[in-house]
N, C-alpha and C positions, 0 to 999 in steps of 0.2 A: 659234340667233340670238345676236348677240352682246349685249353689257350694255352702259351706258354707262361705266362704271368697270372694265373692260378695256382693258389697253395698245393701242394700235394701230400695227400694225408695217410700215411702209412702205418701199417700196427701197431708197431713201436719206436717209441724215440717221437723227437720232437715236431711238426710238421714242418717238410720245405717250404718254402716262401714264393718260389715259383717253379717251374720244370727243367730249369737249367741243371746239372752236373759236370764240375769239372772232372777233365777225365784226371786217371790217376797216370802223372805224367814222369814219365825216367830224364832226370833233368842233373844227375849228377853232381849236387851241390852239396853234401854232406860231408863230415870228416870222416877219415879212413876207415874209424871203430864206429861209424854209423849215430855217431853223435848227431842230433839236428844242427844247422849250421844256422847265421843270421839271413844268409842268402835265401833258402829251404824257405824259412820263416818267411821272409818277405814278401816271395813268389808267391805262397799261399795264401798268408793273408790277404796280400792284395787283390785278389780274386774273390775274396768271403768281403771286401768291400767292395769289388766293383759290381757283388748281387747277385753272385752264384748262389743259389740254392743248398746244392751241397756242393762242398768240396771233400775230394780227398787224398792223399798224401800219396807221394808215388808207391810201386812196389814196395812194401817194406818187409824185411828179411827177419822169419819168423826162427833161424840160426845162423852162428857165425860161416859153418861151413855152406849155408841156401846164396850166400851173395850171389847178385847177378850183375853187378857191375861197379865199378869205382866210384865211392860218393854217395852209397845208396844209403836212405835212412833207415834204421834199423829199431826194431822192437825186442829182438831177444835177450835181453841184461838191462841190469837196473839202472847201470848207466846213463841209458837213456831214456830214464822220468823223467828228469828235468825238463830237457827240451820237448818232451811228447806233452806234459803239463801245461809250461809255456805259449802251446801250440795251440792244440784245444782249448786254453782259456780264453784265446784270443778270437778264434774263429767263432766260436761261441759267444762272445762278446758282441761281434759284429753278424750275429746274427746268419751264419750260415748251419745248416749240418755238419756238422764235421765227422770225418770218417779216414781208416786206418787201411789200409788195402795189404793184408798179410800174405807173405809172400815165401816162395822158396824157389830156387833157379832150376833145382834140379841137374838136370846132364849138362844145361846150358849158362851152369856157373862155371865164370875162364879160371884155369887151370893158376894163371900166375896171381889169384885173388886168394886162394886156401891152400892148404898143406892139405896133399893124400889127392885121390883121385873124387872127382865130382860123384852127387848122389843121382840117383836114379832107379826106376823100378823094378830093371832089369839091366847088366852086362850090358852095356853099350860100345863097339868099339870104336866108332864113328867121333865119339867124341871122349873118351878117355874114360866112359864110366863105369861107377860100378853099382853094381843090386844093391838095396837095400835091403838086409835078414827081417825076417818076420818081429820080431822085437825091436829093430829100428824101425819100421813102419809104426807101431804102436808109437814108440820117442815122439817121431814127427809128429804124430799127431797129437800129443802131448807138448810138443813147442807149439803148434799153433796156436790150440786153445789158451795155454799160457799168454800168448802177446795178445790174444783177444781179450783178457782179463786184465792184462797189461793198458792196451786200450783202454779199458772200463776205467779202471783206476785214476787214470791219469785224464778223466773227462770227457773226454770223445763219446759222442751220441752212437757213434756203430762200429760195424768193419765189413771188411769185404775180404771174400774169400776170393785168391786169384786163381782161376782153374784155367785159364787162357794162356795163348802164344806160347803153347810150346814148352812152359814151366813144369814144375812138380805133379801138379793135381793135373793138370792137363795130359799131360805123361803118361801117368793112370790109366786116363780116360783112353788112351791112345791102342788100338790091338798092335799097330805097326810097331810100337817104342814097351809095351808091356806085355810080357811073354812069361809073366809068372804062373805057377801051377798050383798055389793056395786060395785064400780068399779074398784076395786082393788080384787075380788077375783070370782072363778064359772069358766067361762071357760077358757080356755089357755091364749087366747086372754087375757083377763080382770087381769090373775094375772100375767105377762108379763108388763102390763098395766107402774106400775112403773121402772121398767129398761128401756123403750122406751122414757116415761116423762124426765128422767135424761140425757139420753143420747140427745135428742133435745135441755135440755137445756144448757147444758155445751157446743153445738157445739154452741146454740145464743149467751151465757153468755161467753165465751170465748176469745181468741185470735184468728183470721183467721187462725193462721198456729200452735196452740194447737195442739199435737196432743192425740186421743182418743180410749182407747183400753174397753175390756170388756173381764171378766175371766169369762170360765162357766167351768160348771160340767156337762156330758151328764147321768150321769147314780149316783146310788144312794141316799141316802140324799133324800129322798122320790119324787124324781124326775122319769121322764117318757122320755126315750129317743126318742120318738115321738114329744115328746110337745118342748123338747130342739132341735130336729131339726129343727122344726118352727121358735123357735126365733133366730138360727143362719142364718137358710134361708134369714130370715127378715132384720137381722142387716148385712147381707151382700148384700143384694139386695139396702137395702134403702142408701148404701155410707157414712150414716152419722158417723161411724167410719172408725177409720184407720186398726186396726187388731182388730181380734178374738184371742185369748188366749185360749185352752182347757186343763184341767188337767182331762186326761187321766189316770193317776196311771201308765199305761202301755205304749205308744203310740202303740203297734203291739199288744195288745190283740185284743178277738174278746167282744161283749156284753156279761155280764153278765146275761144278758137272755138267757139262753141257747134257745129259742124258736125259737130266731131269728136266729140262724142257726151260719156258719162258717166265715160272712161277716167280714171282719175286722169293730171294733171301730169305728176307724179314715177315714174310707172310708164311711159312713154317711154324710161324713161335706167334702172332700174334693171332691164330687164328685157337693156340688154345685155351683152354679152359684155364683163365689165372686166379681167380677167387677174390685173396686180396693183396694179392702179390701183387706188387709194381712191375711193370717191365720197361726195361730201356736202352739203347743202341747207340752205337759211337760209329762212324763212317763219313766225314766228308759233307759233314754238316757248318757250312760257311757261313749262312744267312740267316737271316730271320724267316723268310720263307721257307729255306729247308728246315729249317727246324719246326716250322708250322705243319708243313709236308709230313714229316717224321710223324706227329701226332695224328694228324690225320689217316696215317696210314694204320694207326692202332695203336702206336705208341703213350706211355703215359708219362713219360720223360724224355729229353735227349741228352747228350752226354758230348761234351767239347772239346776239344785236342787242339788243334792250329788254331783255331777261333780264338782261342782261351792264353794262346800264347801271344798271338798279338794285338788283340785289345784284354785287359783285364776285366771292365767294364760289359763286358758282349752281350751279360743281359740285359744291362741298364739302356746300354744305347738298341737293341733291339724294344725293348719298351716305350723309347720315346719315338723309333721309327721303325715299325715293324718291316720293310724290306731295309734294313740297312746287311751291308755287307762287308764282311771282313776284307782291311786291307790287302791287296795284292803284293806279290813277291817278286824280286827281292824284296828285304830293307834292310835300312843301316842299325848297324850296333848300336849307335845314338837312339834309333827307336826301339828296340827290343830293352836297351836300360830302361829307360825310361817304362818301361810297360814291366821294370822288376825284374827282368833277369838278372843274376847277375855272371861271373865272366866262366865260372866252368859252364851253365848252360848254355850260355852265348856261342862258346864253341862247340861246345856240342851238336848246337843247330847250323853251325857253320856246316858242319858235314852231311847237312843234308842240302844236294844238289838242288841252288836255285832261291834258298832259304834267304840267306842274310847275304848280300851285295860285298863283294871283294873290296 
Protein backbone atom coordinates (compact mmCIF):
# COMPACT_ATOMS: atom_id res chain seq x y z
CA UNK A 1 0.00 0.00 0.00
CA UNK A 2 1.30 3.25 -0.64
CA UNK A 3 1.86 6.24 2.08
CA UNK A 4 0.59 9.51 1.76
CA UNK A 5 4.16 11.13 1.53
CA UNK A 6 5.31 9.05 -1.30
CA UNK A 7 5.90 10.85 -4.67
CA UNK A 8 3.18 9.93 -7.12
CA UNK A 9 4.43 9.33 -10.62
CA UNK A 10 2.05 9.86 -13.32
CA UNK A 11 2.43 9.65 -17.33
CA UNK A 12 2.86 12.93 -17.78
CA UNK A 13 3.90 16.05 -16.35
CA UNK A 14 6.07 16.40 -13.43
CA UNK A 15 5.91 13.90 -10.39
CA UNK A 16 3.83 15.02 -7.15
CA UNK A 17 5.81 15.17 -4.18
CA UNK A 18 3.38 13.45 -2.07
CA UNK A 19 -0.54 12.18 -2.52
CA UNK A 20 -2.18 15.24 -1.14
CA UNK A 21 -4.51 17.31 -3.90
CA UNK A 22 -5.93 20.41 -3.18
CA UNK A 23 -9.43 20.20 -4.21
CA UNK A 24 -10.38 22.81 -6.85
CA UNK A 25 -12.13 25.15 -4.43
CA UNK A 26 -15.05 27.95 -5.46
CA UNK A 27 -13.71 30.58 -3.26
CA UNK A 28 -15.02 33.63 -5.14
CA UNK A 29 -12.02 36.02 -5.05
CA UNK A 30 -11.46 36.96 -8.48
CA UNK A 31 -12.47 40.21 -10.42
CA UNK A 32 -15.65 40.48 -12.32
CA UNK A 33 -13.92 39.70 -16.04
CA UNK A 34 -12.32 36.75 -14.34
CA UNK A 35 -9.06 38.34 -13.94
CA UNK A 36 -6.87 36.45 -11.18
CA UNK A 37 -6.92 38.65 -8.14
CA UNK A 38 -3.94 39.04 -5.42
CA UNK A 39 -6.41 37.25 -2.87
CA UNK A 40 -6.83 34.01 -5.73
CA UNK A 41 -2.98 34.27 -5.74
CA UNK A 42 -2.40 34.00 -2.24
CA UNK A 43 -4.88 31.30 -1.29
CA UNK A 44 -3.23 29.11 -3.71
CA UNK A 45 -0.02 29.58 -3.29
CA UNK A 46 -0.08 29.30 0.10
CA UNK A 47 -1.20 25.82 -0.17
CA UNK A 48 1.74 24.79 -2.86
CA UNK A 49 3.84 26.04 0.26
CA UNK A 50 2.25 24.41 2.90
CA UNK A 51 3.01 20.88 0.67
CA UNK A 52 0.29 20.06 -1.52
CA UNK A 53 1.22 18.02 -4.06
CA UNK A 54 -1.00 19.33 -6.49
CA UNK A 55 -2.79 22.07 -6.50
CA UNK A 56 -5.53 23.46 -8.59
CA UNK A 57 -7.25 26.52 -9.37
CA UNK A 58 -11.00 26.72 -8.73
CA UNK A 59 -13.59 26.02 -11.45
CA UNK A 60 -12.29 28.17 -14.22
CA UNK A 61 -14.62 29.21 -16.86
CA UNK A 62 -13.68 27.88 -20.18
CA UNK A 63 -16.30 31.17 -21.73
CA UNK A 64 -17.74 34.31 -20.72
CA UNK A 65 -21.23 33.14 -21.11
CA UNK A 66 -19.97 29.16 -18.75
CA UNK A 67 -19.75 31.56 -15.53
CA UNK A 68 -20.88 29.88 -12.57
CA UNK A 69 -20.47 32.32 -10.00
CA UNK A 70 -19.24 35.80 -9.03
CA UNK A 71 -15.42 36.11 -8.68
CA UNK A 72 -14.73 33.14 -10.67
CA UNK A 73 -11.27 32.89 -12.40
CA UNK A 74 -11.36 32.61 -15.86
CA UNK A 75 -9.41 31.14 -18.79
CA UNK A 76 -11.39 32.16 -21.86
CA UNK A 77 -9.44 35.65 -23.25
CA UNK A 78 -6.04 36.76 -23.19
CA UNK A 79 -6.59 38.80 -20.60
CA UNK A 80 -6.07 36.60 -18.29
CA UNK A 81 -2.12 35.37 -19.08
CA UNK A 82 -0.84 37.53 -16.98
CA UNK A 83 -2.36 36.42 -13.86
CA UNK A 84 -2.69 32.55 -15.05
CA UNK A 85 1.45 33.08 -15.86
CA UNK A 86 1.99 34.85 -12.47
CA UNK A 87 0.16 31.78 -11.00
CA UNK A 88 1.87 28.88 -12.46
CA UNK A 89 5.23 30.35 -12.03
CA UNK A 90 4.76 30.43 -8.68
CA UNK A 91 3.34 27.23 -7.76
CA UNK A 92 5.73 25.81 -9.82
CA UNK A 93 8.45 27.48 -8.13
CA UNK A 94 7.39 26.09 -4.92
CA UNK A 95 7.24 22.94 -6.04
CA UNK A 96 3.71 21.92 -6.27
CA UNK A 97 1.78 20.47 -9.55
CA UNK A 98 -0.03 23.02 -10.68
CA UNK A 99 -3.14 22.59 -12.45
CA UNK A 100 -6.23 24.46 -14.23
CA UNK A 101 -9.67 22.91 -13.59
CA UNK A 102 -11.83 24.06 -16.92
CA UNK A 103 -14.85 24.64 -16.63
CA UNK A 104 -18.47 25.62 -17.92
CA UNK A 105 -21.67 26.09 -15.51
CA UNK A 106 -23.94 25.10 -18.08
CA UNK A 107 -27.89 25.58 -17.03
CA UNK A 108 -26.41 26.31 -13.62
CA UNK A 109 -24.85 29.74 -14.67
CA UNK A 110 -27.14 32.58 -12.57
CA UNK A 111 -29.05 34.42 -14.92
CA UNK A 112 -27.99 38.00 -13.48
CA UNK A 113 -24.03 36.97 -14.33
CA UNK A 114 -24.61 36.78 -18.48
CA UNK A 115 -26.81 38.34 -21.09
CA UNK A 116 -29.33 35.80 -22.97
CA UNK A 117 -30.58 32.71 -21.27
CA UNK A 118 -28.00 29.99 -19.63
CA UNK A 119 -26.30 27.15 -21.89
CA UNK A 120 -27.28 23.62 -21.79
CA UNK A 121 -27.81 20.34 -23.56
CA UNK A 122 -31.15 20.39 -23.83
CA UNK A 123 -34.34 23.30 -23.21
CA UNK A 124 -34.46 23.33 -19.70
CA UNK A 125 -37.27 25.09 -18.10
CA UNK A 126 -36.51 24.60 -14.61
CA UNK A 127 -33.79 26.71 -14.71
CA UNK A 128 -34.19 29.12 -17.73
CA UNK A 129 -32.19 27.18 -20.29
CA UNK A 130 -31.55 26.72 -23.58
CA UNK A 131 -30.02 23.69 -26.02
CA UNK A 132 -27.11 24.09 -27.40
CA UNK A 133 -27.25 23.65 -31.76
CA UNK A 134 -25.05 21.10 -32.94
CA UNK A 135 -22.40 23.58 -34.06
CA UNK A 136 -22.29 25.19 -30.58
CA UNK A 137 -21.54 21.98 -29.02
CA UNK A 138 -18.60 21.67 -31.46
CA UNK A 139 -17.71 25.97 -30.22
CA UNK A 140 -17.61 24.38 -26.74
CA UNK A 141 -15.67 22.11 -27.27
CA UNK A 142 -13.34 24.27 -29.04
CA UNK A 143 -13.20 26.77 -25.84
CA UNK A 144 -12.17 24.11 -23.95
CA UNK A 145 -9.44 22.89 -25.56
CA UNK A 146 -8.50 26.51 -26.14
CA UNK A 147 -7.93 27.32 -22.24
CA UNK A 148 -6.31 23.94 -22.00
CA UNK A 149 -3.71 25.29 -24.41
CA UNK A 150 -4.23 28.50 -22.74
CA UNK A 151 -3.08 26.61 -19.64
CA UNK A 152 -0.15 25.14 -21.58
CA UNK A 153 1.20 28.34 -22.37
CA UNK A 154 0.97 30.20 -19.46
CA UNK A 155 2.89 27.05 -17.54
CA UNK A 156 0.78 25.03 -15.64
CA UNK A 157 1.78 21.26 -15.65
CA UNK A 158 -1.92 20.09 -16.53
CA UNK A 159 -5.81 20.66 -16.36
CA UNK A 160 -8.66 19.09 -15.35
CA UNK A 161 -11.55 18.46 -17.14
CA UNK A 162 -14.82 19.27 -14.76
CA UNK A 163 -17.53 16.77 -15.70
CA UNK A 164 -19.02 17.01 -11.94
CA UNK A 165 -21.80 18.65 -9.84
CA UNK A 166 -24.10 19.19 -11.98
CA UNK A 167 -22.04 21.45 -14.76
CA UNK A 168 -21.83 21.32 -18.56
CA UNK A 169 -20.08 17.98 -19.04
CA UNK A 170 -21.86 16.59 -16.40
CA UNK A 171 -25.15 17.59 -18.13
CA UNK A 172 -24.19 15.53 -20.93
CA UNK A 173 -23.56 12.67 -19.04
CA UNK A 174 -27.07 13.15 -17.42
CA UNK A 175 -30.27 11.15 -19.48
CA UNK A 176 -32.55 13.06 -16.80
CA UNK A 177 -30.89 16.89 -18.06
CA UNK A 178 -30.00 15.56 -21.80
CA UNK A 179 -32.75 14.71 -24.03
CA UNK A 180 -30.92 15.26 -27.26
CA UNK A 181 -31.60 13.18 -30.46
CA UNK A 182 -28.04 13.47 -32.36
CA UNK A 183 -24.64 12.32 -31.44
CA UNK A 184 -24.39 13.89 -28.46
CA UNK A 185 -27.38 12.49 -26.63
CA UNK A 186 -29.79 8.74 -26.30
CA UNK A 187 -27.44 6.31 -25.02
CA UNK A 188 -24.56 6.44 -22.48
CA UNK A 189 -22.33 5.90 -25.14
CA UNK A 190 -23.50 9.07 -27.29
CA UNK A 191 -23.95 11.41 -24.26
CA UNK A 192 -20.41 10.55 -22.82
CA UNK A 193 -19.76 11.31 -26.47
CA UNK A 194 -18.27 14.98 -25.60
CA UNK A 195 -16.03 14.31 -22.42
CA UNK A 196 -14.08 11.58 -24.68
CA UNK A 197 -13.90 14.39 -27.90
CA UNK A 198 -12.19 16.68 -25.37
CA UNK A 199 -10.21 14.52 -23.65
CA UNK A 200 -8.53 13.17 -27.20
CA UNK A 201 -8.14 16.50 -28.03
CA UNK A 202 -6.25 18.23 -25.48
CA UNK A 203 -3.97 14.94 -25.18
CA UNK A 204 -3.31 15.83 -29.58
CA UNK A 205 -3.65 19.55 -29.06
CA UNK A 206 -1.31 19.65 -26.20
CA UNK A 207 2.20 19.24 -24.84
CA UNK A 208 3.58 15.53 -24.76
CA UNK A 209 4.13 15.62 -21.01
CA UNK A 210 0.61 18.03 -20.20
CA UNK A 211 -0.76 16.52 -17.86
CA UNK A 212 -4.73 15.43 -17.78
CA UNK A 213 -7.21 14.88 -15.20
CA UNK A 214 -11.14 14.53 -15.29
CA UNK A 215 -13.58 15.27 -12.29
CA UNK A 216 -16.79 13.23 -12.01
CA UNK A 217 -19.72 12.83 -9.87
CA UNK A 218 -20.82 9.09 -9.55
CA UNK A 219 -24.25 9.60 -8.19
CA UNK A 220 -26.77 12.44 -8.26
CA UNK A 221 -27.22 15.61 -10.43
CA UNK A 222 -29.54 13.10 -12.42
CA UNK A 223 -26.81 10.85 -13.02
CA UNK A 224 -26.91 6.97 -13.07
CA UNK A 225 -24.09 5.27 -11.33
CA UNK A 226 -24.03 2.57 -13.83
CA UNK A 227 -23.56 4.72 -16.77
CA UNK A 228 -20.65 6.72 -14.58
CA UNK A 229 -19.04 3.53 -14.03
CA UNK A 230 -18.68 2.96 -17.75
CA UNK A 231 -17.13 6.21 -18.40
CA UNK A 232 -14.53 5.71 -15.60
CA UNK A 233 -13.98 2.13 -16.94
CA UNK A 234 -13.34 3.81 -20.33
CA UNK A 235 -11.08 6.64 -19.21
CA UNK A 236 -9.14 4.40 -17.39
CA UNK A 237 -8.75 1.65 -19.67
CA UNK A 238 -8.12 4.03 -22.87
CA UNK A 239 -4.68 5.81 -20.88
CA UNK A 240 -5.50 8.86 -22.34
CA UNK A 241 -5.56 10.55 -18.85
CA UNK A 242 -3.42 10.77 -16.12
CA UNK A 243 -5.96 10.53 -13.07
CA UNK A 244 -9.49 10.38 -12.30
CA UNK A 245 -10.76 12.81 -9.62
CA UNK A 246 -14.19 11.62 -7.88
CA UNK A 247 -16.24 13.85 -5.43
CA UNK A 248 -17.63 11.46 -3.51
CA UNK A 249 -19.17 13.96 -0.72
CA UNK A 250 -18.21 10.99 1.59
CA UNK A 251 -15.26 8.88 0.29
CA UNK A 252 -16.44 5.81 2.91
CA UNK A 253 -20.15 6.03 2.26
CA UNK A 254 -22.16 3.41 0.56
CA UNK A 255 -24.68 4.50 -2.64
CA UNK A 256 -27.33 6.47 -2.21
CA UNK A 257 -29.40 3.82 -3.81
CA UNK A 258 -30.11 2.06 -1.16
CA UNK A 259 -30.85 -0.95 -3.71
CA UNK A 260 -27.69 -1.57 -4.34
CA UNK A 261 -26.98 -2.83 -1.06
CA UNK A 262 -23.93 -2.21 1.56
CA UNK A 263 -20.98 -2.06 -1.29
CA UNK A 264 -18.89 0.88 -0.45
CA UNK A 265 -19.04 4.03 -3.06
CA UNK A 266 -15.63 4.12 -3.79
CA UNK A 267 -15.33 0.36 -4.30
CA UNK A 268 -17.20 0.70 -7.74
CA UNK A 269 -14.15 2.45 -9.38
CA UNK A 270 -11.39 1.14 -7.48
CA UNK A 271 -12.00 -2.26 -8.08
CA UNK A 272 -11.24 -1.50 -11.97
CA UNK A 273 -8.80 -2.02 -14.11
CA UNK A 274 -6.69 1.46 -14.10
CA UNK A 275 -3.42 0.68 -15.84
CA UNK A 276 -1.63 3.83 -15.40
CA UNK A 277 -4.24 6.12 -14.58
CA UNK A 278 -4.30 7.68 -11.12
CA UNK A 279 -7.36 7.60 -9.18
CA UNK A 280 -8.55 9.82 -6.60
CA UNK A 281 -11.57 11.02 -4.30
CA UNK A 282 -12.59 14.03 -2.38
CA UNK A 283 -15.29 13.38 0.62
CA UNK A 284 -14.74 14.23 4.32
CA UNK A 285 -11.36 13.40 4.51
CA UNK A 286 -10.21 15.54 7.83
CA UNK A 287 -7.22 13.57 9.06
CA UNK A 288 -4.29 11.91 8.63
CA UNK A 289 -5.87 8.74 9.13
CA UNK A 290 -8.60 9.27 6.79
CA UNK A 291 -6.58 10.05 4.41
CA UNK A 292 -4.35 6.88 5.21
CA UNK A 293 -7.79 5.07 5.10
CA UNK A 294 -8.62 6.54 1.65
CA UNK A 295 -5.34 4.79 0.25
CA UNK A 296 -5.81 1.93 1.78
CA UNK A 297 -8.96 1.50 0.55
CA UNK A 298 -7.36 1.68 -3.21
CA UNK A 299 -6.86 4.98 -3.55
CA UNK A 300 -3.64 6.32 -5.02
CA UNK A 301 -4.28 9.95 -3.96
CA UNK A 302 -6.72 12.09 -1.84
CA UNK A 303 -7.96 15.31 -2.54
CA UNK A 304 -8.82 18.07 0.24
CA UNK A 305 -11.60 20.56 0.75
CA UNK A 306 -12.24 21.85 4.39
CA UNK A 307 -8.85 20.40 5.50
CA UNK A 308 -7.10 22.64 2.94
CA UNK A 309 -9.24 25.52 4.05
CA UNK A 310 -8.21 25.48 7.42
CA UNK A 311 -4.83 24.65 7.71
CA UNK A 312 -2.79 25.48 4.58
CA UNK A 313 -0.08 23.32 5.88
CA UNK A 314 -2.38 19.86 6.12
CA UNK A 315 0.31 17.82 4.40
CA UNK A 316 3.06 19.13 6.27
CA UNK A 317 1.60 18.81 9.65
CA UNK A 318 0.02 15.24 8.69
CA UNK A 319 3.82 14.26 7.86
CA UNK A 320 5.10 15.34 11.09
CA UNK A 321 2.03 13.69 12.87
CA UNK A 322 0.36 11.19 11.00
CA UNK A 323 -2.99 11.26 13.15
CA UNK A 324 -3.17 14.79 13.29
CA UNK A 325 -6.60 16.42 12.71
CA UNK A 326 -8.13 19.26 11.14
CA UNK A 327 -9.27 22.08 13.33
CA UNK A 328 -12.91 21.88 14.61
CA UNK A 329 -15.69 24.41 13.68
CA UNK A 330 -16.49 27.23 14.24
CA UNK A 331 -13.50 29.57 13.84
CA UNK A 332 -12.78 33.23 13.80
CA UNK A 333 -12.14 35.27 10.83
CA UNK A 334 -8.74 36.09 12.57
CA UNK A 335 -8.13 32.36 11.85
CA UNK A 336 -9.35 31.67 8.36
CA UNK A 337 -6.98 35.25 7.56
CA UNK A 338 -4.49 34.17 8.77
CA UNK A 339 -4.61 30.54 6.91
CA UNK A 340 -4.90 33.21 3.47
CA UNK A 341 -8.31 33.73 2.98
CA UNK A 342 -9.07 36.58 2.22
CA UNK A 343 -12.59 38.64 2.72
CA UNK A 344 -14.92 37.61 -0.42
CA UNK A 345 -13.96 33.94 0.66
CA UNK A 346 -14.32 34.68 4.18
CA UNK A 347 -17.82 35.36 3.47
CA UNK A 348 -18.50 33.12 1.44
CA UNK A 349 -17.70 30.35 4.12
CA UNK A 350 -19.66 32.39 6.48
CA UNK A 351 -22.58 30.96 4.68
CA UNK A 352 -21.95 27.84 5.52
CA UNK A 353 -23.93 26.75 8.62
CA UNK A 354 -21.48 26.33 11.50
CA UNK A 355 -18.28 27.29 9.44
CA UNK A 356 -16.68 30.56 10.81
CA UNK A 357 -18.12 31.82 14.59
CA UNK A 358 -20.54 35.07 14.52
Amino acid sequence: MPSLMDPLECSRGPAWRNRFMLAPLTNLQSAADGVLSDDEFNWLTKRAEGGFGAVSTCASHVREQGIGFPGQLGIWDDRHLDGLKRLAEKLNEQGAHSIVQLHHAGMRTPHELISGAPECPSDNEKFGAKALSGDEVERLKDDFVTAAKRAASCGFHGVELHGAHGYILCQFLSAQINRREDQYGGSAENRARILFDLVNRVRDECPSDFSLGVRLSPERFGLNLEDIVGVARRLLSDGQIDYLDLSLWDVFKTPADESLGEKPLLAYFTELDRGDVKLGAAGKIYSGVDAQKALDHGLDFVIIGRGAILHHNFPRQVEVDPMFTATTLPVSVAYLQNEGLGPAFIEYMSGWEGFVKP
